[in-house]
N, CA, C and O of each residue as an XYZ file, in Angstrom:
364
protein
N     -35.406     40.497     45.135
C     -35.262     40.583     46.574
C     -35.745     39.279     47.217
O     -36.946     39.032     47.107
N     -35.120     38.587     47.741
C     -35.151     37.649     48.757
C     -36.363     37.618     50.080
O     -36.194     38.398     51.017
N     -37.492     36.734     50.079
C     -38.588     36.646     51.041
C     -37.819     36.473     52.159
O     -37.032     35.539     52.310
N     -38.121     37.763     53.318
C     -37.516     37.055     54.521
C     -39.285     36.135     55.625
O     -40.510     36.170     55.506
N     -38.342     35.518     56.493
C     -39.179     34.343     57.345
C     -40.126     35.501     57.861
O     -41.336     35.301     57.767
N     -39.575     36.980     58.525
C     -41.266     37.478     59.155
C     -41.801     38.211     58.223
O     -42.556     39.061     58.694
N     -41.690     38.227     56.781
C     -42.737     39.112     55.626
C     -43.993     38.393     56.249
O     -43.919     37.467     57.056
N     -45.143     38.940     55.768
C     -46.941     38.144     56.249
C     -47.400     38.367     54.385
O     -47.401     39.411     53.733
N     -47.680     37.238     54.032
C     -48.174     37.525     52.530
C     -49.400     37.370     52.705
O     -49.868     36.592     53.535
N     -50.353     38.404     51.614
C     -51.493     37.941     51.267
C     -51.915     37.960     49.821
O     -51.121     38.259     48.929
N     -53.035     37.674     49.623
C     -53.812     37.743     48.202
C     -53.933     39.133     47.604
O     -55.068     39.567     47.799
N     -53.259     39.869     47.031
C     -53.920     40.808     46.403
C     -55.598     41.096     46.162
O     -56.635     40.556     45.777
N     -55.108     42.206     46.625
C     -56.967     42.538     45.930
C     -57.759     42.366     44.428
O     -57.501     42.979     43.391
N     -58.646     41.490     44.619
C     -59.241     41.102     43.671
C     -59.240     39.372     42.975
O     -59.881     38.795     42.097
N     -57.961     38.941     44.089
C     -57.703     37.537     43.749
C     -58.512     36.693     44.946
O     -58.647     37.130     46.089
N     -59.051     35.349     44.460
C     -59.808     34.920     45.449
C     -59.063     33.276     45.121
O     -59.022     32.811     43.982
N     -58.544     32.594     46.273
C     -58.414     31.210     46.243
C     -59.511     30.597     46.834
O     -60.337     30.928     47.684
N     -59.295     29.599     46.146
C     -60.705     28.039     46.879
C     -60.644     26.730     45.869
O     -59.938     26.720     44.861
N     -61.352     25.799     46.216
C     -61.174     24.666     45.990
C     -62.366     24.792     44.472
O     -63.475     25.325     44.438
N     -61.529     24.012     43.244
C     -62.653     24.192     42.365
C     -62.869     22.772     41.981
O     -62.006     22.264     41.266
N     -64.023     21.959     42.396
C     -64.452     20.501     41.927
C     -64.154     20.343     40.479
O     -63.499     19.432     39.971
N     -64.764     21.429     39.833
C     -64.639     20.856     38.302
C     -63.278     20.932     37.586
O     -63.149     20.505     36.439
N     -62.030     21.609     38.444
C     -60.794     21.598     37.976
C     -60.407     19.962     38.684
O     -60.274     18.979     37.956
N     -60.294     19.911     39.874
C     -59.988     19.268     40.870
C     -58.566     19.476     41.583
O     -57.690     18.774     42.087
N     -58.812     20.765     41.358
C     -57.878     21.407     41.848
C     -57.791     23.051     42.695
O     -58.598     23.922     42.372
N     -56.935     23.262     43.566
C     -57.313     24.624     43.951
C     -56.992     25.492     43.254
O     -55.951     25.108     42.722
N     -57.307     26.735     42.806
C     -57.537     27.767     41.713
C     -57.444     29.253     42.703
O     -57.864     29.382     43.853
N     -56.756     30.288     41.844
C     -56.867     31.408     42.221
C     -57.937     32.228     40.676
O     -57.714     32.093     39.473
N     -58.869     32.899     41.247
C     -59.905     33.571     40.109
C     -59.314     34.904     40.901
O     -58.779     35.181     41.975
N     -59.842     35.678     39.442
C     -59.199     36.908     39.483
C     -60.778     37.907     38.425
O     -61.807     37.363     38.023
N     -60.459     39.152     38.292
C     -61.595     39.315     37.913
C     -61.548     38.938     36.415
O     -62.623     38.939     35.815
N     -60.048     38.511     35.524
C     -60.137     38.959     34.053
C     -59.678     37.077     34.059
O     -58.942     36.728     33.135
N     -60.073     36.108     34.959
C     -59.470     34.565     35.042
C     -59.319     34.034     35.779
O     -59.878     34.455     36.792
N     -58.743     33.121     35.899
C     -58.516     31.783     36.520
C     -56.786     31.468     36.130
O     -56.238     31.643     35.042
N     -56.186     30.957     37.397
C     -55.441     30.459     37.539
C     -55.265     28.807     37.981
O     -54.746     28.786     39.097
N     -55.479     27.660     37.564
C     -55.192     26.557     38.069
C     -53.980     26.236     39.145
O     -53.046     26.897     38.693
N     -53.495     25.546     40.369
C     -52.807     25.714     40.742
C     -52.315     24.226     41.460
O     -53.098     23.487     42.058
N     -50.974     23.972     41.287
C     -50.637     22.386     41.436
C     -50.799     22.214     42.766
O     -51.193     23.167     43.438
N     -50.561     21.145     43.281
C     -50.838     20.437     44.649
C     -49.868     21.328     45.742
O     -50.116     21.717     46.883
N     -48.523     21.490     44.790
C     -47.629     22.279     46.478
C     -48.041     24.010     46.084
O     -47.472     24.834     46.800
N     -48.679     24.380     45.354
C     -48.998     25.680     45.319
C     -50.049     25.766     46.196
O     -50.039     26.474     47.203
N     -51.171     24.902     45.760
C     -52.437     24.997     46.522
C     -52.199     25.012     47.837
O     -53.035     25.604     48.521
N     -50.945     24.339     48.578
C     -50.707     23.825     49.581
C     -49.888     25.073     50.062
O     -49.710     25.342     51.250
N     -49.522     25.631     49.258
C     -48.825     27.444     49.956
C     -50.074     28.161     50.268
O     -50.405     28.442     51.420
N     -50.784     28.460     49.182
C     -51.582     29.111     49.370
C     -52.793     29.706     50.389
O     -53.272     30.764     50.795
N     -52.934     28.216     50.501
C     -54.564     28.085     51.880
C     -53.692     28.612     53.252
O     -54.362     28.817     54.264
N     -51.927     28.881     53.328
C     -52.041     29.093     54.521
C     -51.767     30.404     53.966
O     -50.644     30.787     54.295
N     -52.325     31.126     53.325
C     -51.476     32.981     52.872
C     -52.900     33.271     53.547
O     -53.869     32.779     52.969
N     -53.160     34.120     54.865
C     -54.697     34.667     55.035
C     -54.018     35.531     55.637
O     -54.145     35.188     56.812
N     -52.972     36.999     55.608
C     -52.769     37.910     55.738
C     -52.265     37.964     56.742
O     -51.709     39.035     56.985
N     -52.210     36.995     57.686
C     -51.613     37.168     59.303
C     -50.722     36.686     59.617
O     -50.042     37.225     60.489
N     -50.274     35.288     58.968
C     -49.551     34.415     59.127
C     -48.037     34.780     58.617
O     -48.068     34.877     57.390
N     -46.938     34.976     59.050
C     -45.707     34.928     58.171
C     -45.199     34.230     57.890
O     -45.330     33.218     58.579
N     -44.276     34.139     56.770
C     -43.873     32.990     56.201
C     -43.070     32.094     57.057
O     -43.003     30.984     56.531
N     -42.499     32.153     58.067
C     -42.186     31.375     59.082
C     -43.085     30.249     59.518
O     -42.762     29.063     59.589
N     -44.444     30.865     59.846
C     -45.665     30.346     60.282
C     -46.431     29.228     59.175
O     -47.178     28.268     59.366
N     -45.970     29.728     58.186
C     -46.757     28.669     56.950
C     -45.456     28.055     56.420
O     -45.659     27.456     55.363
N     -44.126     28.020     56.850
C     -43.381     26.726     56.822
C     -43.265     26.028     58.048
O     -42.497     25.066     58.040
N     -43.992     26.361     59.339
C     -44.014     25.725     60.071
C     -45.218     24.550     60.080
O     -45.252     23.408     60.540
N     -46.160     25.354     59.374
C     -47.513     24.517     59.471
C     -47.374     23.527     57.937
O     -48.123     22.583     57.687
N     -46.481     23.905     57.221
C     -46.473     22.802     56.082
C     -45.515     21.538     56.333
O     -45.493     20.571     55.572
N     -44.904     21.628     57.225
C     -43.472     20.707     57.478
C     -44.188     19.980     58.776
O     -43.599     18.967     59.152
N     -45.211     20.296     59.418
C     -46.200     19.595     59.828
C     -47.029     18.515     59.385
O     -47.137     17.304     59.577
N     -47.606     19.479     58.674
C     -48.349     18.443     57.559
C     -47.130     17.412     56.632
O     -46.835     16.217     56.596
N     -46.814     18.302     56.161
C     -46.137     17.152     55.304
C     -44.387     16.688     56.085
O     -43.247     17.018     55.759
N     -44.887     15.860     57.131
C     -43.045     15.581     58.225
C     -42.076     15.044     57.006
O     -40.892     15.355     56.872
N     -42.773     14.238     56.213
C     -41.629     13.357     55.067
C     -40.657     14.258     53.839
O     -39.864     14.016     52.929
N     -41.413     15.603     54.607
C     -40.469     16.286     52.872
C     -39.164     17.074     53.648
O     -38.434     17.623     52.823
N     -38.803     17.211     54.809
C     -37.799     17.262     55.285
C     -38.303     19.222     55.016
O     -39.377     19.652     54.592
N     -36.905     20.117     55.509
C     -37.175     21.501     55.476
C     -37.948     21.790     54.161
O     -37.752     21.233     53.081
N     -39.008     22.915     54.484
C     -39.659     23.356     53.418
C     -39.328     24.766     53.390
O     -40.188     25.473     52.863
N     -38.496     25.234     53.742
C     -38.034     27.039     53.820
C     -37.824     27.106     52.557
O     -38.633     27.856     52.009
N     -37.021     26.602     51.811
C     -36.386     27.152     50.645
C     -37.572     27.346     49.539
O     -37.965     28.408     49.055
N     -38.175     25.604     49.195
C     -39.152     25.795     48.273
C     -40.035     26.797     48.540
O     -40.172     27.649     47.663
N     -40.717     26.904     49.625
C     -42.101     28.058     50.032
C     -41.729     29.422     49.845
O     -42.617     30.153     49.406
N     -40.212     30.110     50.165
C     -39.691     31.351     50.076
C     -39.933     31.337     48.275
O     -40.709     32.070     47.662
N     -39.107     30.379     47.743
C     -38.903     30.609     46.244
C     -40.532     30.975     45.711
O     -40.824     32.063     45.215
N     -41.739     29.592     45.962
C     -42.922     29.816     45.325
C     -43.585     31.347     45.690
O     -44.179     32.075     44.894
N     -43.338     31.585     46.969
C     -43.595     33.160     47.812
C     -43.256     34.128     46.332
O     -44.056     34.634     45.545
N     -41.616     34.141     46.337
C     -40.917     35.376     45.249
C     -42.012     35.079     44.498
O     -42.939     35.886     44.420
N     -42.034     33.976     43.906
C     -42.500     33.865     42.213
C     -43.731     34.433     42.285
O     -43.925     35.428     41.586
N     -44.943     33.870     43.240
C     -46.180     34.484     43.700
C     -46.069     35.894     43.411
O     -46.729     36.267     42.441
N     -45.402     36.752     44.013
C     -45.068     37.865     44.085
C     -44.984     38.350     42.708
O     -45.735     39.192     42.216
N     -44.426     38.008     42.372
C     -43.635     38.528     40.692
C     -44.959     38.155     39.820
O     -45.458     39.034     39.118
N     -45.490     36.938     39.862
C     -46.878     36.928     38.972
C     -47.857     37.776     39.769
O     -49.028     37.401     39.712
N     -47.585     38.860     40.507
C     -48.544     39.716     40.944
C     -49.634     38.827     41.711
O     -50.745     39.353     41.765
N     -49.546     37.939     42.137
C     -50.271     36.988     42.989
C     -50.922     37.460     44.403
O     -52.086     37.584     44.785
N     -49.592     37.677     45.039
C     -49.819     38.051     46.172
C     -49.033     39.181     46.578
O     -48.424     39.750     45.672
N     -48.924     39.598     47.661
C     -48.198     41.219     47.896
C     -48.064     40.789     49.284
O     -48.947     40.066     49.746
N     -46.819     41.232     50.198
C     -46.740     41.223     51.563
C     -46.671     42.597     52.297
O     -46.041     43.621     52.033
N     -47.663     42.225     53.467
C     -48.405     43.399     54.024
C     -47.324     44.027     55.183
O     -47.632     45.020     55.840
């Protein structure tokens, strides 16, 4: 199923994102691990805080980043996949 623009994603329960120095990278921990997570994941992620819809966190990434031109497609796709690795769930 296809992420639409007003789903609101969040973290599943029990998953916690944040910045980990000794990876140097942002990380999702979970209670049974750790997930490492690349630069445009990390960069989905910090805006998933349950309120925001995905509209709202491709608006605020195409902000930040003006040079990458539309970011709908990639952020919907990483969204599904999120989803499917049981990552996150939309509320």
């Amino acid at each position: 199923m296809a992420v639409s623009m007003e789903q609101v994603p969040k973290l599943r329960p029990g998953f916690r994102f944040q910045w980990e120095p000794a990876q140097s990278a942002h990380v999702l921990l979970y209670p049974e691990g750790m997930v490492r997570l690349n630069g445009s994941a990390g960069a989905v992620l910090k805006e998933v805080d349950g309120r925001r819809n995905v509209a709202d966190i491709v608006a605020i990434l195409e902000r930040e980043f003006p040079d990458a031109g539309s970011l709908e497609g990639d952020v919907c796709e990483f969204l599904k996949d999120a989803e499917q690795q049981q990552w996150i769930m939309f509320a």
